[in-house]
VOPAGU-2260 file (C-alpha; in pm, 1 decimal, decimal comma):
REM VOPAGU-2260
SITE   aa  ch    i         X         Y         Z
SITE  UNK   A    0   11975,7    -122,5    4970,6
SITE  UNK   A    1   11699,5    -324,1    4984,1
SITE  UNK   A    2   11608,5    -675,7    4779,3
SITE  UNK   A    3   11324,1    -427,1    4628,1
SITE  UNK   A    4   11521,6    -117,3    4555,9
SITE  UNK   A    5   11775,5    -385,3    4386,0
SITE  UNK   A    6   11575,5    -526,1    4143,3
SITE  UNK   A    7   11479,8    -188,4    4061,4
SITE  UNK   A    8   11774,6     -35,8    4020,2
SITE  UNK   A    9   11863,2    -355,9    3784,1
SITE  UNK   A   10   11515,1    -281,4    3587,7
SITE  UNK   A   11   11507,3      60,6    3536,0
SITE  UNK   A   12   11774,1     273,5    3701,8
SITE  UNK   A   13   12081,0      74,6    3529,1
SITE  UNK   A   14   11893,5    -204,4    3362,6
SITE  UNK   A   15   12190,8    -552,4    3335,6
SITE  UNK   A   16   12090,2    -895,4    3263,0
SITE  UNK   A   17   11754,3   -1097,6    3243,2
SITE  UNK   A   18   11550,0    -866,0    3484,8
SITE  UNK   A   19   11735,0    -509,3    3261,3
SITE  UNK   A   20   11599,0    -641,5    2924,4
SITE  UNK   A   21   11266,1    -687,9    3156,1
SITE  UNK   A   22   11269,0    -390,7    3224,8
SITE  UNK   A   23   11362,0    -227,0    2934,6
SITE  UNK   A   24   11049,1    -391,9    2725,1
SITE  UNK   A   25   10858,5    -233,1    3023,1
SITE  UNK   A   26   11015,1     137,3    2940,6
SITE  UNK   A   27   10908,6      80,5    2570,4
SITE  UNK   A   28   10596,6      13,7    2630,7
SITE  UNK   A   29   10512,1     281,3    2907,2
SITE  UNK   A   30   10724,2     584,4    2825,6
SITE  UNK   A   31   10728,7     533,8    2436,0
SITE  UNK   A   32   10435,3     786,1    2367,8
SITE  UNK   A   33   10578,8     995,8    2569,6
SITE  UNK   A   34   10925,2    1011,1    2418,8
SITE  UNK   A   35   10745,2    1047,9    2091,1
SITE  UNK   A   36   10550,5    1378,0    2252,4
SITE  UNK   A   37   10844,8    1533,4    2368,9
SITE  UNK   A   38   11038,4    1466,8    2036,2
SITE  UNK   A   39   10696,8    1658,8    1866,2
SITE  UNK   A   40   10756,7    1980,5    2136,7
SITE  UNK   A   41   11084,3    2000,5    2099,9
SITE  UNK   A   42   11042,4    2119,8    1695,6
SITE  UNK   A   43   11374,7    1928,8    1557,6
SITE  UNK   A   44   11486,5    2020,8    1187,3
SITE  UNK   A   45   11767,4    1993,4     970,5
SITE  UNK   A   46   12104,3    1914,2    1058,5
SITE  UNK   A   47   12026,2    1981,5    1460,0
SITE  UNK   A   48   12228,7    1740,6    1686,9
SITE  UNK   A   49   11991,1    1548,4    1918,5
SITE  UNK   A   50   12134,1    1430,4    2320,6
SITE  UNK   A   51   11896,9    1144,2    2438,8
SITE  UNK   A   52   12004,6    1105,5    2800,2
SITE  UNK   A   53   11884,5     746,9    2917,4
SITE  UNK   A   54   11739,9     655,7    2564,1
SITE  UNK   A   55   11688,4     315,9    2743,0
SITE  UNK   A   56   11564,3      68,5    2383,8
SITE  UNK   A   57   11587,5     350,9    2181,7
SITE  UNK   A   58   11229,6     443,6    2072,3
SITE  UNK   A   59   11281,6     820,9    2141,6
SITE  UNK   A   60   11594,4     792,7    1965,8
SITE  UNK   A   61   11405,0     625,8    1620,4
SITE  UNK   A   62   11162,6     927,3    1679,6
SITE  UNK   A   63   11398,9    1189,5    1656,8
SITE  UNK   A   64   11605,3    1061,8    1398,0
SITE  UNK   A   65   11299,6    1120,6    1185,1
SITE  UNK   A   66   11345,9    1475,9    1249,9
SITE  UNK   A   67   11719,8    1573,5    1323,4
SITE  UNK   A   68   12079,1    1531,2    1178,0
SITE  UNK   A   69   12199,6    1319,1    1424,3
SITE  UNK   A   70   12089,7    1151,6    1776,1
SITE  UNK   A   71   12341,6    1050,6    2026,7
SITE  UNK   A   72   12171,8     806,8    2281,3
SITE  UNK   A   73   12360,4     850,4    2670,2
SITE  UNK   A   74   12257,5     575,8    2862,5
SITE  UNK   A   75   12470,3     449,1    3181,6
SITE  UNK   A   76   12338,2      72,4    3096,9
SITE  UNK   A   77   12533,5    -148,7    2868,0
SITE  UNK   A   78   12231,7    -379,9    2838,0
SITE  UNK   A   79   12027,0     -95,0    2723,7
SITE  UNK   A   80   12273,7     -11,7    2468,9
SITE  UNK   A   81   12288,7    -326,5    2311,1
SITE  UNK   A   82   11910,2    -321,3    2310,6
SITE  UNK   A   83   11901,4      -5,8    2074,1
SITE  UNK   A   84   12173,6     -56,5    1895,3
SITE  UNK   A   85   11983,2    -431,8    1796,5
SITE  UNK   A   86   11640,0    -184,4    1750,1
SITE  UNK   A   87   11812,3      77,6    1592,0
SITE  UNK   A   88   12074,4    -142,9    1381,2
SITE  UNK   A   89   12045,6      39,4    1026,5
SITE  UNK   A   90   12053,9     391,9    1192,0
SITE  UNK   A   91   12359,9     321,9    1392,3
SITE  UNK   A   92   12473,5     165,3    1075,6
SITE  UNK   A   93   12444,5     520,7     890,9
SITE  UNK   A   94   12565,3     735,8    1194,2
SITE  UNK   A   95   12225,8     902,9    1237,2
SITE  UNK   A   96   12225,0     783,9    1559,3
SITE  UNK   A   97   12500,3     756,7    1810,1
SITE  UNK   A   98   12562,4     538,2    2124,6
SITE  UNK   A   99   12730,5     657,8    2392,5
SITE  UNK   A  100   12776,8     499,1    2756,1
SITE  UNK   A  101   12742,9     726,2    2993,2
SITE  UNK   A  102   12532,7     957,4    3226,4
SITE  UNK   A  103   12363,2    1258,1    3295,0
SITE  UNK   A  104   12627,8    1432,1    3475,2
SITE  UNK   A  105   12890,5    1325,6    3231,1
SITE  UNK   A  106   12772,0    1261,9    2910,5
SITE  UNK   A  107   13146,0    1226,9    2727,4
SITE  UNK   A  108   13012,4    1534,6    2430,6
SITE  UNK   A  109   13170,6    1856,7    2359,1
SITE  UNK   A  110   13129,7    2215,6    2489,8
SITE  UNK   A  111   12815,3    2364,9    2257,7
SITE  UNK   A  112   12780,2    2074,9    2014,2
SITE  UNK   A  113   12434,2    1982,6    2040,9
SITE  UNK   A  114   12068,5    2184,5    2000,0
SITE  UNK   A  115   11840,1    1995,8    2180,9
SITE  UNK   A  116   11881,1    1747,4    2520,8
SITE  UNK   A  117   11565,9    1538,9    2611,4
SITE  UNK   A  118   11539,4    1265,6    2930,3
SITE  UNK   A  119   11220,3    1102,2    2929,1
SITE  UNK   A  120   11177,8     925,6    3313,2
SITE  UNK   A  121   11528,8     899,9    3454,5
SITE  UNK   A  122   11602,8    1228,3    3588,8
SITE  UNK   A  123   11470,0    1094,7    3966,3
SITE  UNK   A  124   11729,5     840,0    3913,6
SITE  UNK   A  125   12025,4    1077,4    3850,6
SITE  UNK   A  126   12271,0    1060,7    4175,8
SITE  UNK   A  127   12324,3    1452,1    4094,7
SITE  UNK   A  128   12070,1    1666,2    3931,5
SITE  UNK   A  129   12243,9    1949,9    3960,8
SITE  UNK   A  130   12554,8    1766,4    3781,7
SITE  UNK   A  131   12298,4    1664,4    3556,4
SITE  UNK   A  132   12171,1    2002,0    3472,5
SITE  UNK   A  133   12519,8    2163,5    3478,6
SITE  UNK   A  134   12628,8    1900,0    3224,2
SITE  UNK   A  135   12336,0    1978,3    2954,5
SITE  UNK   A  136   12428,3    2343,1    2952,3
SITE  UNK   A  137   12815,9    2298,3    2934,4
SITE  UNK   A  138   12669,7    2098,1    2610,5
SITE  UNK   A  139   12397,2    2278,1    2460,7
SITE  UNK   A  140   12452,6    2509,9    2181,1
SITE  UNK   A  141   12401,3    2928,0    2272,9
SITE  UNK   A  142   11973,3    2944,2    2231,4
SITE  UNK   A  143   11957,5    2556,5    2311,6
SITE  UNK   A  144   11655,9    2352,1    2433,9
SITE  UNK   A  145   11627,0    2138,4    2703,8
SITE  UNK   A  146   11297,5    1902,8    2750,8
SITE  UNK   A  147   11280,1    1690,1    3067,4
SITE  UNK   A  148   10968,4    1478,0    3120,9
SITE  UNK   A  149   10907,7    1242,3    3427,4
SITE  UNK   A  150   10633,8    1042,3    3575,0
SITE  UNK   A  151   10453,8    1354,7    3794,8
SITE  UNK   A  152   10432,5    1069,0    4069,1
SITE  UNK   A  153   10789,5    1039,3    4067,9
SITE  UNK   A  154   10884,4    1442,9    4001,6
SITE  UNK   A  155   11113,8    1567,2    4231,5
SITE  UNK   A  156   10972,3    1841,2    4404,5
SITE  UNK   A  157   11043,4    2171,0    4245,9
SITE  UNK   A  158   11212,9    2037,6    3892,0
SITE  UNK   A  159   11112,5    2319,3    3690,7
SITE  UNK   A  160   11269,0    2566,6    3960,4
SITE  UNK   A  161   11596,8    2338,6    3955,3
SITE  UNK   A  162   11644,6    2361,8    3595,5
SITE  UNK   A  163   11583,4    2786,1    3603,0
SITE  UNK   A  164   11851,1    2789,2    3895,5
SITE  UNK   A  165   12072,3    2644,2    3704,1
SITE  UNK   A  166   12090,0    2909,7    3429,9
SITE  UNK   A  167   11800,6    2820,1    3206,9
SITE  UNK   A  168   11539,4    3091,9    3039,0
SITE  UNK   A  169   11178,7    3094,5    2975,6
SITE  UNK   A  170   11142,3    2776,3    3169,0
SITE  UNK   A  171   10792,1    2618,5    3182,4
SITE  UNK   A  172   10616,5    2340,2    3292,7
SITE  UNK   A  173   10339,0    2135,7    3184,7
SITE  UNK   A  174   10159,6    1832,9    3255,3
SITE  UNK   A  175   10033,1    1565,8    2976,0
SITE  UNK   A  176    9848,9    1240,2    3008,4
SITE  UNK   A  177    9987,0     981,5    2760,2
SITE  UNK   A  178    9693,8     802,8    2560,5
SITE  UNK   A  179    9828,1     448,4    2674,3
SITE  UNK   A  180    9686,3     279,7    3023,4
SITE  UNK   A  181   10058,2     217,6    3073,2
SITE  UNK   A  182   10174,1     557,8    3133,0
SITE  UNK   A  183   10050,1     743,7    3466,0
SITE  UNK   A  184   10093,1    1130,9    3359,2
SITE  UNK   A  185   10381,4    1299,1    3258,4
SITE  UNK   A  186   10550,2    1613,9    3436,0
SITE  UNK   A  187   10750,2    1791,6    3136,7
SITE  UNK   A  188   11027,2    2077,6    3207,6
SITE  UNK   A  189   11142,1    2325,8    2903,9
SITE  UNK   A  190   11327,4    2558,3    2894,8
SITE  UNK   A  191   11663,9    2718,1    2716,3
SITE  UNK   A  192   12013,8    2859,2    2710,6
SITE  UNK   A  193   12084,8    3205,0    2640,2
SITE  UNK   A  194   12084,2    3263,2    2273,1
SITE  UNK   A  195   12442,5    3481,6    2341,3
SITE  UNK   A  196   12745,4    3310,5    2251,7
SITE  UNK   A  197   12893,1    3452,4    2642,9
């Protein structure tokens, strides 16, 4: 690994130390509107369990606590973390909104527990997608969503057939240009688990 693909990895992949919480006021800043777009697709209500993988400082996970029961934030950086949890202090407080450390391909929940999974610019960075994928069905609930939005730059190449491979109905993709000069435009995957209980 390169001195480049270092720092990186420090920034954004698993964000630790000075050059993390760098990167981490970078993620706010860039994929915020975003995260706020894909908590407005994904239709939360009620008492609906939220899975945030890679909620990075937590501004998707403020957004959909507006909306749903409860948010779980799965992020494999500690420094992120403690970054929402600090954001997010009088949610955590009131157990609207979970922290969990962890990752895509194991994201420590049970079997069926929650109704909606969204990853907002880390599924590039996931050492397995298909782990990844395999993981948010094993804990979506039977008629589930799944919204998955990335920088279309950095898409990997055939994401929306991945995601259907991998049992998912009605799956569709989209792109969207975020209003802020910080965002380059977004590649968003949806789809859903069978609505049968099988």
């Amino acid at each position: 690994m390169g001195v480049l693909d270092e720092v990186l990895m420090k920034a954004f992949a698993r964000p630790e130390g000075a050059v993390g919480r760098a990167g981490g006021w970078v993620m706010a800043r860039a994929n915020g509107a975003t995260e706020k777009y894909l908590v407005e697709m994904a239709g939360l209500h009620g008492k609906e369990q939220v899975v945030v993988l890679g909620p990075g400082p937590g501004i998707g996970l403020r957004a959909a606590a507006r909306y749903a029961g409860v948010v779980v934030g799965v992020d494999p950086s500690k420094e992120m973390l403690l970054v929402a949890k600090r954001r997010l202090r009088e949610l955590v407080e009131s157990g609207k909104v979970e922290l969990i450390h962890g990752e895509a391909a194991d994201t420590h929940r049970p079997d069926r527990s929650a109704s909606v999974v969204l990853s907002v610019n880390n599924v590039q960075l996931w050492p397995d997608r298909a782990a990844g994928l395999a993981e948010i069905k094993r804990i979506l609930k039977p008629g589930g969503r799944v919204l998955i939005s990335v920088h279309e730059r950095w898409a990997p190449e055939g994401l929306a057939d991945e995601v259907a491979a991998r049992g998912f109905e009605d799956v569709v993709s989209k792109t969207w240009q975020p209003p802020t000069r910080t965002a380059g435009r977004a590649l968003i995957v949806k789809g859903h688990t069978s609505s049968s209980a099988s």
